[in-house]
Biopython code that builds the backbone (N, CA, C, O; Angstrom):
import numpy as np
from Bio.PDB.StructureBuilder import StructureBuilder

atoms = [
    (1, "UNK", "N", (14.888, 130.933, 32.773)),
    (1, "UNK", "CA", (14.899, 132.379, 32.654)),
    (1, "UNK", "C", (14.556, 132.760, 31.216)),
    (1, "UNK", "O", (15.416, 132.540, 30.363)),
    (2, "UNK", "N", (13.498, 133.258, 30.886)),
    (2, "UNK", "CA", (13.311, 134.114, 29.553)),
    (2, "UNK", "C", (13.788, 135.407, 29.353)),
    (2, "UNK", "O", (13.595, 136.381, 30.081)),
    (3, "UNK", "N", (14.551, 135.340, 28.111)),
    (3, "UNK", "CA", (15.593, 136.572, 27.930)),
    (3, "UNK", "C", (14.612, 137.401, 26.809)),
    (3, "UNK", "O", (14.646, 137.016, 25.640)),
    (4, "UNK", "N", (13.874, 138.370, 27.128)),
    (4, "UNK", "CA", (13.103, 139.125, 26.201)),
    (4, "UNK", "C", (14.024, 140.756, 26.018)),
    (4, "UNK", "O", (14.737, 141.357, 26.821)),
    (5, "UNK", "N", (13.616, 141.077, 24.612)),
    (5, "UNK", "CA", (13.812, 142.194, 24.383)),
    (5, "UNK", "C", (13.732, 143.755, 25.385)),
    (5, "UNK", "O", (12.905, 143.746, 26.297)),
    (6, "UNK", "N", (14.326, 144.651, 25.250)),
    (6, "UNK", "CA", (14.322, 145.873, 25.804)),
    (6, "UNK", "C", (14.039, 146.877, 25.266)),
    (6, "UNK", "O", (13.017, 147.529, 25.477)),
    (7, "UNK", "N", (15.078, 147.185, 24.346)),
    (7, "UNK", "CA", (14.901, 148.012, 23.177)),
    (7, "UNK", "C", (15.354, 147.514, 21.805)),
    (7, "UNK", "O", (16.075, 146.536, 21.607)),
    (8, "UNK", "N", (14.730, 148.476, 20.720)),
    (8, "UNK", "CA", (14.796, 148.107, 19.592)),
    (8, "UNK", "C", (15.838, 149.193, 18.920)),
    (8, "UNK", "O", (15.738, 150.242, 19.557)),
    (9, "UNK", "N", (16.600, 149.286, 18.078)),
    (9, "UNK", "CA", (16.408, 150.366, 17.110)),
    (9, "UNK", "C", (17.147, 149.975, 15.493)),
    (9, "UNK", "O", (17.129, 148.857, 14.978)),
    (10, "UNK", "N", (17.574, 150.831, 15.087)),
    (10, "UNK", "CA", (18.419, 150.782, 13.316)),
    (10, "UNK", "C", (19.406, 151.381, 13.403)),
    (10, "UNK", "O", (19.632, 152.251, 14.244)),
    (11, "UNK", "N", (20.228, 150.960, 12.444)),
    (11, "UNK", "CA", (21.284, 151.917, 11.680)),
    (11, "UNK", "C", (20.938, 151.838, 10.372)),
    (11, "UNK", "O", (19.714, 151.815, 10.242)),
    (12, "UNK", "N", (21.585, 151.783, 9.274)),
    (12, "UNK", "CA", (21.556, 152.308, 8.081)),
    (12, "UNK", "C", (20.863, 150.832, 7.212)),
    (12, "UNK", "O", (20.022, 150.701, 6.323)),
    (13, "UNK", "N", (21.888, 149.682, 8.165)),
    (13, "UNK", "CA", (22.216, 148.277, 7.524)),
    (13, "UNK", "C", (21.945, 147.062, 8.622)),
    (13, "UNK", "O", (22.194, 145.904, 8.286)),
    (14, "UNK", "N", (21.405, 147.373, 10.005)),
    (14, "UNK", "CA", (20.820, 146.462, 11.006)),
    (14, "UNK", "C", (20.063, 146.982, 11.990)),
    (14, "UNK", "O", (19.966, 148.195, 12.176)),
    (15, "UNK", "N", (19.536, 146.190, 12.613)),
    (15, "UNK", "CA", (18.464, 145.819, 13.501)),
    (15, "UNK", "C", (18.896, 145.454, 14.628)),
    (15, "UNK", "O", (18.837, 144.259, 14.915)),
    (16, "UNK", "N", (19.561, 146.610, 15.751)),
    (16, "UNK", "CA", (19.681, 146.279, 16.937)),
    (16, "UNK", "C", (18.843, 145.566, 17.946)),
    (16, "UNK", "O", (17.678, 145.325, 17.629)),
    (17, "UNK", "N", (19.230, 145.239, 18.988)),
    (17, "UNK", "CA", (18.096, 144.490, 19.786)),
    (17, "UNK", "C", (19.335, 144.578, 21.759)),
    (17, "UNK", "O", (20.336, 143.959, 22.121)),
    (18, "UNK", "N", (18.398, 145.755, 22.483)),
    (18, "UNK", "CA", (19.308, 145.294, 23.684)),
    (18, "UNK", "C", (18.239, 144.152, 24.651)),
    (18, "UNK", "O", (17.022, 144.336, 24.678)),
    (19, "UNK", "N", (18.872, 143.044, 25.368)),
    (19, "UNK", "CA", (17.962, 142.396, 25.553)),
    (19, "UNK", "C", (18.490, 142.213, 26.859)),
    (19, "UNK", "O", (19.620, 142.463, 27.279)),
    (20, "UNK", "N", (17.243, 141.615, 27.587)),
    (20, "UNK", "CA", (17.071, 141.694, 29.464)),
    (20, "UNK", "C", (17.935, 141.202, 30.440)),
    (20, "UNK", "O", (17.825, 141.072, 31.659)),
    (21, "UNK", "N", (19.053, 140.891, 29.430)),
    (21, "UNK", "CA", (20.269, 139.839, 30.182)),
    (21, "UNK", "C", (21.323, 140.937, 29.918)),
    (21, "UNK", "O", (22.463, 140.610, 30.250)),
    (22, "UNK", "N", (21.168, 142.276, 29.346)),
    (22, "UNK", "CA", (22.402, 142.894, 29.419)),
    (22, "UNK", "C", (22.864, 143.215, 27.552)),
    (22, "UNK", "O", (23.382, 144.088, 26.855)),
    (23, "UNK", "N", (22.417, 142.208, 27.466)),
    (23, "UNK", "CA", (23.448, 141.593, 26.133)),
    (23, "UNK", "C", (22.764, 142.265, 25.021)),
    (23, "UNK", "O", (21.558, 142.412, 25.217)),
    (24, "UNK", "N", (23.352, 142.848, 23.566)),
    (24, "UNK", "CA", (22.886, 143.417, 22.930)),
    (24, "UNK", "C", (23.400, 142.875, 21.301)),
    (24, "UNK", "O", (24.568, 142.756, 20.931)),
    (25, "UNK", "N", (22.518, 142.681, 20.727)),
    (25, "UNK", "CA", (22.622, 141.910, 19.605)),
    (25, "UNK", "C", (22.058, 142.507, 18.172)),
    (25, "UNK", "O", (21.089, 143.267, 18.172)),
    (26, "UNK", "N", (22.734, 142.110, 16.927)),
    (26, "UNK", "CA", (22.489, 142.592, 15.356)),
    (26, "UNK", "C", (22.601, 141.731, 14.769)),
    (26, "UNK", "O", (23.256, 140.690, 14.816)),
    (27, "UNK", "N", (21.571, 142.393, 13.845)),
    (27, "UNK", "CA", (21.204, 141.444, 12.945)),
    (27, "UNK", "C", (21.141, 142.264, 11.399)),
    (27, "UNK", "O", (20.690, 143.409, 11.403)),
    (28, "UNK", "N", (21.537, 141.740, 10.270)),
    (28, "UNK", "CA", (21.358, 142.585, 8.911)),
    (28, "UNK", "C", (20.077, 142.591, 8.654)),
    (28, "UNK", "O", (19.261, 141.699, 8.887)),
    (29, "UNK", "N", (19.854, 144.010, 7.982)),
    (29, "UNK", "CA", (18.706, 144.129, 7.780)),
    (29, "UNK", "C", (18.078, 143.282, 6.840)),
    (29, "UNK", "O", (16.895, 142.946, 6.778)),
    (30, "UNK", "N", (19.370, 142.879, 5.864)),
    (30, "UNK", "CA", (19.081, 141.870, 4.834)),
    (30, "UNK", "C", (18.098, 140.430, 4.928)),
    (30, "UNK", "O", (17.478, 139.766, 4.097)),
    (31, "UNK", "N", (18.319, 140.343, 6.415)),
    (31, "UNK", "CA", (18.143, 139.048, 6.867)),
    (31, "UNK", "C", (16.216, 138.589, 6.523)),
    (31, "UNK", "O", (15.569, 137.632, 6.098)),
    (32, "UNK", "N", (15.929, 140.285, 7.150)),
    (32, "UNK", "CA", (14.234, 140.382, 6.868)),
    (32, "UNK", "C", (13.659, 142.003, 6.171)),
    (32, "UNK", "O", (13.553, 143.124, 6.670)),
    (33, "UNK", "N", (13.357, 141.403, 4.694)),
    (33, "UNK", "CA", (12.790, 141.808, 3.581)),
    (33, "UNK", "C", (11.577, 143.109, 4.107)),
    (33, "UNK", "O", (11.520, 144.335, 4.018)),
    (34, "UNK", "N", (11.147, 142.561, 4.392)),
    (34, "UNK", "CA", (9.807, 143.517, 5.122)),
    (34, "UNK", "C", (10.657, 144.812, 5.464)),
    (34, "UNK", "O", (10.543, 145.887, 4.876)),
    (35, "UNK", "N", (11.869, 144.432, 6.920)),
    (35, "UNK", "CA", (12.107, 145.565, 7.692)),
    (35, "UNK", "C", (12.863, 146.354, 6.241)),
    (35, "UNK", "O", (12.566, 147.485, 5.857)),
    (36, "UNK", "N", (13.771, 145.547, 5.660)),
    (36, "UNK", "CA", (14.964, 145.922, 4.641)),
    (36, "UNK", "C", (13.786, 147.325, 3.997)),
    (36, "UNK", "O", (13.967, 148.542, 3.966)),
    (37, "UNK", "N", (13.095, 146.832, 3.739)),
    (37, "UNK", "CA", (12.264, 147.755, 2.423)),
    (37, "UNK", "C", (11.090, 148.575, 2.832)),
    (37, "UNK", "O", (10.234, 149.069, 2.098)),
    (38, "UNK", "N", (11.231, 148.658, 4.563)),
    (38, "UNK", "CA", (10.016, 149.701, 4.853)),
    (38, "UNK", "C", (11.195, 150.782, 5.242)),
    (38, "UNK", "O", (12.425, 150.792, 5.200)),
    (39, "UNK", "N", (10.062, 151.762, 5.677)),
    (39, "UNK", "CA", (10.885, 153.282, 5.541)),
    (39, "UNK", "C", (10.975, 153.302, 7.063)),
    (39, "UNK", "O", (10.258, 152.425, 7.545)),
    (40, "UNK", "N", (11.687, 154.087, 8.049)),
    (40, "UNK", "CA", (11.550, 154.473, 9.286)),
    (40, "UNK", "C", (10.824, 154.605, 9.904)),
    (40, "UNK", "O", (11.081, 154.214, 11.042)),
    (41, "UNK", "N", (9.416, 155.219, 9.691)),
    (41, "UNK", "CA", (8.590, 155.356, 10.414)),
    (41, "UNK", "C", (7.789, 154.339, 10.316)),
    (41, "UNK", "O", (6.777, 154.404, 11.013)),
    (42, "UNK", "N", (7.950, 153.274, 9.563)),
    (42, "UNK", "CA", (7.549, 151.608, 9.075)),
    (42, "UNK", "C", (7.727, 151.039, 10.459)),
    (42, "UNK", "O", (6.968, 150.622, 11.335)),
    (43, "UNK", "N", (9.117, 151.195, 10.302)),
    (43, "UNK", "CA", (9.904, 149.985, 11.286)),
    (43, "UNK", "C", (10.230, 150.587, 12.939)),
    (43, "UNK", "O", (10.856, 149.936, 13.776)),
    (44, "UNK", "N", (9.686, 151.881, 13.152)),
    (44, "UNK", "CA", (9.364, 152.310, 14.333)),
    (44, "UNK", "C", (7.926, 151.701, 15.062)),
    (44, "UNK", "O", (7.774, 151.780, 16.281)),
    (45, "UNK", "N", (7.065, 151.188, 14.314)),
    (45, "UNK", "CA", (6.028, 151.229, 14.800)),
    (45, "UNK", "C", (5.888, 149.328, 14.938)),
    (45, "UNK", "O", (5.172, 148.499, 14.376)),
    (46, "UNK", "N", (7.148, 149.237, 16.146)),
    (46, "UNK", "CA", (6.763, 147.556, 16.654)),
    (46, "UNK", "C", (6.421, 147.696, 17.680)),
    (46, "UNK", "O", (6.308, 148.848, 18.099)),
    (47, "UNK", "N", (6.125, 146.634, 18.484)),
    (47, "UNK", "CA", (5.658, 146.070, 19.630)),
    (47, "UNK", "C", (6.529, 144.837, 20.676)),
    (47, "UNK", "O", (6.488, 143.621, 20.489)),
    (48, "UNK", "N", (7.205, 145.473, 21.663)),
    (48, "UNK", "CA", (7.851, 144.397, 22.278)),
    (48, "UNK", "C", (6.914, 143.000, 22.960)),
    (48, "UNK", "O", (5.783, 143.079, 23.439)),
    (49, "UNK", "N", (7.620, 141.960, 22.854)),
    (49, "UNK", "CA", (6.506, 141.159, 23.602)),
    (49, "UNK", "C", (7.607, 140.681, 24.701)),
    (49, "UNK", "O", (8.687, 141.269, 24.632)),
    (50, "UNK", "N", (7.416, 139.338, 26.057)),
    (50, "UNK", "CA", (8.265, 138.436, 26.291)),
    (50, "UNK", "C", (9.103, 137.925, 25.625)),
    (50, "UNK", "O", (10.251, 137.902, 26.068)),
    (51, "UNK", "N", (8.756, 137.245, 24.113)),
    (51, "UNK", "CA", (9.640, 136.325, 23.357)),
    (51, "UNK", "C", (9.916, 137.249, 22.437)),
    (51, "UNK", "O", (10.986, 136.997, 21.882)),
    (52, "UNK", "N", (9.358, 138.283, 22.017)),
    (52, "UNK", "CA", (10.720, 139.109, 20.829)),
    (52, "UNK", "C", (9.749, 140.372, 20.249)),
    (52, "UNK", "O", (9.479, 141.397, 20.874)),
    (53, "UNK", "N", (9.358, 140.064, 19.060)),
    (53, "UNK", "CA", (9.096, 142.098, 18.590)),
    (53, "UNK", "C", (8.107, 141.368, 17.420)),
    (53, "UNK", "O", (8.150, 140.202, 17.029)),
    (54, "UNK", "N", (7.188, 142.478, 16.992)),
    (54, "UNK", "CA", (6.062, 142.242, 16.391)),
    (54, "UNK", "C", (5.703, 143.679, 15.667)),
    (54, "UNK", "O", (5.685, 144.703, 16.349)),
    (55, "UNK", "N", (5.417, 143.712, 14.243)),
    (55, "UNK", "CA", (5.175, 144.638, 13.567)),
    (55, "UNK", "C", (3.912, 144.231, 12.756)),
    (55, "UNK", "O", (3.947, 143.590, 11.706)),
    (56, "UNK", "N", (2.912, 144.636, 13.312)),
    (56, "UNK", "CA", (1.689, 144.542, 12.762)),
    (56, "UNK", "C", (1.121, 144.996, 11.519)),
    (56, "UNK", "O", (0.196, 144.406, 10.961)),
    (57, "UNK", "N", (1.781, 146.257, 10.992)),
    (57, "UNK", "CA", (1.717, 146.789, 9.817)),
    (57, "UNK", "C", (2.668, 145.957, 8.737)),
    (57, "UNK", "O", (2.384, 145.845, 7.545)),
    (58, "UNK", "N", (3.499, 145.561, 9.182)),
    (58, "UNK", "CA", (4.809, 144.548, 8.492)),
    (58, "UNK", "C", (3.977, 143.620, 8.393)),
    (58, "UNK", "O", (3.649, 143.519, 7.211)),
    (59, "UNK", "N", (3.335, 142.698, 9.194)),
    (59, "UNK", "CA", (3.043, 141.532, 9.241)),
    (59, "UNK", "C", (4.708, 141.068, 9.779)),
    (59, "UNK", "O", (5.085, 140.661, 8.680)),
    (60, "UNK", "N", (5.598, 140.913, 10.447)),
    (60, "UNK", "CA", (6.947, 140.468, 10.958)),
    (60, "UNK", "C", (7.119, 140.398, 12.542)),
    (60, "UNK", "O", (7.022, 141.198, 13.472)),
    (61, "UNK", "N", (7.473, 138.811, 12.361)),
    (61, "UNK", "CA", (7.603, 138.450, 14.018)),
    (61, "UNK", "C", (8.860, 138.266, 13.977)),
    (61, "UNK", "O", (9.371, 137.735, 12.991)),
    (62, "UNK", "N", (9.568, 138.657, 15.006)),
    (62, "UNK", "CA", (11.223, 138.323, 15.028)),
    (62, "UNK", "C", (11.387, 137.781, 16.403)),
    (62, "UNK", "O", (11.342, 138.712, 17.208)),
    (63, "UNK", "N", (11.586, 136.457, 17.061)),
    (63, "UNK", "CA", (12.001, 135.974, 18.216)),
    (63, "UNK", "C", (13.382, 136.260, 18.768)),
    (63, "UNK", "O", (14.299, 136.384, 17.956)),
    (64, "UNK", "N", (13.660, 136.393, 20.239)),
    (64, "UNK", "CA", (14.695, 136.884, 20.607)),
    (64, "UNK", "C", (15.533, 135.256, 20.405)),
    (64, "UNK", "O", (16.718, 135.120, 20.101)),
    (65, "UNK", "N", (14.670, 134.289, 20.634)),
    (65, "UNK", "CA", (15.479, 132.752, 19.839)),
    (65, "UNK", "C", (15.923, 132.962, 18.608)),
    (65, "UNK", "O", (17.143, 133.065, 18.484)),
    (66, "UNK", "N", (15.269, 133.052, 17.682)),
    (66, "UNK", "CA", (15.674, 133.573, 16.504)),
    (66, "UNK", "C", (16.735, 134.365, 16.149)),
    (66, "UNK", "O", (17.289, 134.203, 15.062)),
    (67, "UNK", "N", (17.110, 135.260, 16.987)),
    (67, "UNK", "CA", (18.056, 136.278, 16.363)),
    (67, "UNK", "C", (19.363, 135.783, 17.450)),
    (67, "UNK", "O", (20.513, 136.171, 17.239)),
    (68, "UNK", "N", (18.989, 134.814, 18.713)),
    (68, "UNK", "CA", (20.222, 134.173, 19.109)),
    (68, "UNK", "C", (20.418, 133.127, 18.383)),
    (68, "UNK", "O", (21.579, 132.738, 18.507)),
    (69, "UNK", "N", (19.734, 132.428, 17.605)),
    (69, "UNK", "CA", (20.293, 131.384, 16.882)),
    (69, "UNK", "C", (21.002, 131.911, 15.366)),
    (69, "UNK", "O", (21.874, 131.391, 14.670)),
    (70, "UNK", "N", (20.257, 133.097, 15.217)),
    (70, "UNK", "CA", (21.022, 133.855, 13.830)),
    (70, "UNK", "C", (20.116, 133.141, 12.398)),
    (70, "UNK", "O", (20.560, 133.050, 11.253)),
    (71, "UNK", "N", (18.800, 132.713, 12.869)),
    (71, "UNK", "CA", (17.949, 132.676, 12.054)),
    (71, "UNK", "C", (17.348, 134.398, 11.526)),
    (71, "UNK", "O", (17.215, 135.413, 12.210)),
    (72, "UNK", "N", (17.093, 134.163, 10.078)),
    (72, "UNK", "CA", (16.696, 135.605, 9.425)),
    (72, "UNK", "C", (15.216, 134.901, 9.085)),
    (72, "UNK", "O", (14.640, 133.887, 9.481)),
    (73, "UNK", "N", (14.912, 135.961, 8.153)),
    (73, "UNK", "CA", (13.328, 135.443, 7.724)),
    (73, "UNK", "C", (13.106, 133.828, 7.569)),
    (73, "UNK", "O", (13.708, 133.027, 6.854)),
    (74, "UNK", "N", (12.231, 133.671, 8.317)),
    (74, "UNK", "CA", (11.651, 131.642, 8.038)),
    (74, "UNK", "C", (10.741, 131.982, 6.663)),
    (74, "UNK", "O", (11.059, 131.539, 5.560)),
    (75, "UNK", "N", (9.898, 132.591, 6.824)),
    (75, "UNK", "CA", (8.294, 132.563, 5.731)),
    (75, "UNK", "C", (9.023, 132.213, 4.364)),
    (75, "UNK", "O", (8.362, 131.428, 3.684)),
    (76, "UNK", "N", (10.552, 132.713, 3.651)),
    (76, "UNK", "CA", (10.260, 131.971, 2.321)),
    (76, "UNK", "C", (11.199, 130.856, 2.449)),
    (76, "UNK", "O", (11.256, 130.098, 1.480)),
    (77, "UNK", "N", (12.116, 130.553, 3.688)),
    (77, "UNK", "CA", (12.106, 128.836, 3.650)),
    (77, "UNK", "C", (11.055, 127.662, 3.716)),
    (77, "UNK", "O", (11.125, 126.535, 3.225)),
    (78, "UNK", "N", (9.761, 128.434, 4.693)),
    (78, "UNK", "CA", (8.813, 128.153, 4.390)),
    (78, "UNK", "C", (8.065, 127.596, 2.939)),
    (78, "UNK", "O", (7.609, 126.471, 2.731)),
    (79, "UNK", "N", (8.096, 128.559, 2.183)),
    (79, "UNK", "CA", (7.316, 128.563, 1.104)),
    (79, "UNK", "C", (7.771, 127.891, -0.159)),
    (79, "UNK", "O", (7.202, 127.369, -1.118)),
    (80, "UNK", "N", (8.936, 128.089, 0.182)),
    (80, "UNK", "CA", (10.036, 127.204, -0.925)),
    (80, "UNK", "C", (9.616, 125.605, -0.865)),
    (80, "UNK", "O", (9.323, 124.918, -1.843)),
    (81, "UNK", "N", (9.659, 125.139, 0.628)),
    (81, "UNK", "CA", (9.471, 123.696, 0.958)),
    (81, "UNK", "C", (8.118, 123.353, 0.563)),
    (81, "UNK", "O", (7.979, 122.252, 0.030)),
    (82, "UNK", "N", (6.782, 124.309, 0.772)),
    (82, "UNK", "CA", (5.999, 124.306, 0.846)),
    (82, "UNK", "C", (5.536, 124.210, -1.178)),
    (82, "UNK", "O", (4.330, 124.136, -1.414)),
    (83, "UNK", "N", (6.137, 124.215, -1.942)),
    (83, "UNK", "CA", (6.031, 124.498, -3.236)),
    (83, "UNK", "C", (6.730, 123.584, -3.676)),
    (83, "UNK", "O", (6.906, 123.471, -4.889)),
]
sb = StructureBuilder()
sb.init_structure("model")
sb.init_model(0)
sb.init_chain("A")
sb.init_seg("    ")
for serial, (resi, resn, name, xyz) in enumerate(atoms, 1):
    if name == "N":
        sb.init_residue(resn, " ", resi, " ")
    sb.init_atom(name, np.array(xyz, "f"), 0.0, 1.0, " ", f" {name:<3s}", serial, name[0])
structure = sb.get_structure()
């Protein structure tokens, strides 16, 4: 069974997520830089997929794995290793 996103939205300090199993999940905004530091009408303009949410203007993919495992941004664990 793939558990994909429903809806999205914010509060002040996270990144809700209700997802297809019922279940509804947060995450700090802290977690990803991009969302943290765009403005509202930034972070309104995603895209649900099957596996999670996509902000094209962000450049930010967030998996619904991801935010059940309580992974935040990968790209600068990435880059750290990568350096």
């Amino acid at each position: 069974m793939t558990i994909s996103p429903e809806k999205v939205w914010f509060d002040e300090d996270n990144l809700w997520v209700m997802l297809s199993d019922a279940r509804t999940i947060g995450a700090p905004l802290a977690w990803f830089p991009s969302l943290l530091h765009a403005g509202p009408v930034s972070r309104q303009g995603f895209e649900l997929s099957v596996h999670g949410i996509h902000w094209d203007a962000l450049d930010e993919d967030i998996s619904v794995m991801g935010l059940l495992a309580g992974f935040g941004d990968q790209t600068r664990r990435n880059r750290k290793r990568a350096a």
